[in-house]
C-alpha positions, 0 to 999 in steps of 0.5 A: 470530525469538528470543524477545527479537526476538519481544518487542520487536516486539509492544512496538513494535507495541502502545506505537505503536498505543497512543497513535496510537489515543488521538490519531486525530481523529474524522473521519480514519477513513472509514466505509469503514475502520471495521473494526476491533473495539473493544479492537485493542490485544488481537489485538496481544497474541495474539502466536500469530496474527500469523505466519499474518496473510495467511491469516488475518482480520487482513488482511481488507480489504487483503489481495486474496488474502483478496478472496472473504471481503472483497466479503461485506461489501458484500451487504445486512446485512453492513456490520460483517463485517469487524469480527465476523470480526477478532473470531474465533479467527482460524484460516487463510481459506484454503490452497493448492489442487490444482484443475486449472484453477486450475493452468492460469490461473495460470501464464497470469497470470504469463505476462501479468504477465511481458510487462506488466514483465519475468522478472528484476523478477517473479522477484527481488520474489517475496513471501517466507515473512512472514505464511504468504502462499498461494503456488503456485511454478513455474518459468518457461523463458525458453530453453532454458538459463534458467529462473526460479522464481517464487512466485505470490500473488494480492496480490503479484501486483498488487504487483509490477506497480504497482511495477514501473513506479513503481520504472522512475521512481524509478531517475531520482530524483538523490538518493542516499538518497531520501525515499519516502512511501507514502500508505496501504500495505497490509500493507506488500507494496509498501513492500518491493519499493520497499526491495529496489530502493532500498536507500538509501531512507528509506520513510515510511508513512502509515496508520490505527493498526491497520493501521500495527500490521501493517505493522510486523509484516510489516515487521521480520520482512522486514527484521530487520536494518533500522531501523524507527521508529514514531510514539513516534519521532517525538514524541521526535524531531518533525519532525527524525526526518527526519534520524535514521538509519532505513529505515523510519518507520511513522506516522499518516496526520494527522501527515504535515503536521507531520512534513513541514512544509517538508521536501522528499521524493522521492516519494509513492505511493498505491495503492488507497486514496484512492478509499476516502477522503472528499474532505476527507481526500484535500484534505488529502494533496495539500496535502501532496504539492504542498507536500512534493515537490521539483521533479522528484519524483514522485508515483504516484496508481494507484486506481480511477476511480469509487468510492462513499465513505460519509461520517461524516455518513452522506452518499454521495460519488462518489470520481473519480480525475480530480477529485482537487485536481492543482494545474497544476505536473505532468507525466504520465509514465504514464497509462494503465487497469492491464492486470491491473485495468481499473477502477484507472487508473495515472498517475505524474506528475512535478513541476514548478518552473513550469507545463507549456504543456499544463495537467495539468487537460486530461489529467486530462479523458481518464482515463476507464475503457477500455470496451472493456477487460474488468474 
């Protein structure tokens, strides 16, 4: 990237975060995700950091690649790990490594992620070079005149397989230039792979500020070539951005209301995330979805069945994905426990203009974990 280029991405980063920051209401963020250091605005300024950002502690908490130093925090005394270590000198967590048996499962990972989805998907929605991601190349014989190469990674590993079957439904949308919003995106590995399948799309993410930063980071050094706009964007513009020429549009995660209003979208995706939300902020995204989705859109809800969440009154709420606020215009399309993760159940349901015979609340009484499925 050009000097110039490198500029104008931390401006954009840095003028964007800036001001999502000072406007964030006080009890959007989970204690889950207060994780960030005081002062984030300064690691976006420290421009030497950002191109190892998937080794690194940037990504520490949405990165699974980065999984053996994450869990760390959930041992007694270690609630504010995270922070400490995005307060650092952010030197790389971890590398390739020439260890036999971890030459031996990964190829059978893949071999599993292959027969789960299919080798011309896996092999053409690879993770590329943004971030220094870890990756151990290989190449996979289909016959005896085909091969493929494949570049695997831990997080991107889960990437494609959610995408893969979020984007066999989106190939049924009618619209030629879909609106496709991502409820809580990562770092942004997901959202890629969606606009390599959907190049006509207009991607709209929603995140907290800080990890809005790395996904702009990840996201136009992806895609130089594209137009990425950010919440400044959007108080210029206000909802009528929507009707401007982008590709992507990174934006806090409150203002999906008032960006949306009484516009319709093609399809939400949330992966992972809302099972780390409270009740009151999940409440708040359906209303959303169930306000915002045109008939036959659709929505993928691929998180965990049962998780802990700690509130900003310091209470504890039990986070079941079969109660979540599903009104009764739905029908599933998939349901089903991920085959790569047995404790995150995939359901991608479609929206209805008037309620199926079969009420959406009886399935949702059926997904419960696989016990018999090992984790």
């Amino acid at each position: 990237m050009s000097i110039d280029a490198t500029k104008t991405t931390f401006n954009f980063m840095f003028s964007n975060f800036d001001m999502a920051s000072k406007e964030m209401p006080s009890n959007f963020k989970s204690l889950n995700w207060d994780a960030f250091p005081n002062g984030f605005s300064d690691l976006i300024k420290k421009e030497e950091i950002w191109p190892n950002m998937l080794r690194n502690a940037l990504t520490i908490g949405f990165n699974d690649a980065l999984q053996s130093f994450s869990n760390k925090r959930f041992k007694p005394g270690n609630s504010d790990l995270w922070k400490e270590m995005k307060q650092g000198d952010f030197s790389a967590l971890i590398k390739e490594e020439n260890d036999k048996n971890l030459f031996k499962s990964i190829p059978e990972k893949v071999k599993a992620l292959i027969n789960s989805t299919d080798i011309e998907y896996v092999a053409s929605n690879c993770i590329g070079e943004v971030g220094n991601p870890v990756v151990y190349e290989m190449n996979i014989k289909v016959n005896y005149s085909k091969s493929y190469k494949v570049r695997y990674n831990v997080h991107d590993h889960d990437d494609i397989y959610h995408s893969w079957f979020i984007v066999n439904q989106l190939n049924y949308l009618e619209q030629e230039h879909p609106i496709i919003c991502e409820i809580g995106s990562g770092y942004g590995g997901l959202a890629t792979k969606i606009k390599n399948n959907f190049k006509k799309s207009k991607i709209i993410i929603f995140d907290l500020p800080e990890i809005n930063a790395v996904q702009s980071y990840f996201l136009i050094n992806t895609f130089p070539q594209l137009k990425v706009f950010g919440y400044n964007d959007f108080l210029k513009y206000g909802s009528e951005i929507l009707d401007q020429d982008f590709d992507f549009l990174i934006m806090p995660g409150w203002t999906a209301g008032d960006l949306l209003k009484k516009r319709q979208v093609d399809a939400f995706i949330n992966v992972r995330s809302m099972m780390e939300m409270s009740r009151a902020v999940i409440k708040d995204y359906f209303g959303v979805v169930q306000s915002n989705l045109r008939e036959n859109g659709l929505f993928a809800c691929i998180n965990r069945y049962t998780k802990s969440v700690v509130t900003h009154s310091n209470n504890s709420e039990i986070n079941r994905i079969a109660e979540y606020p599903f009104d009764e215009y739905w029908t599933p399309l998939y349901s089903f426990p991920s085959e790569i993760q047995p404790h995150i159940h995939l359901l991608i349901a479609k929206r209805e203009r008037v309620k199926p015979k079969y009420p959406f609340k009886e399935l949702l009484k059926t997904v419960r974990p696989n016990f018999y499925q090992k984790v």
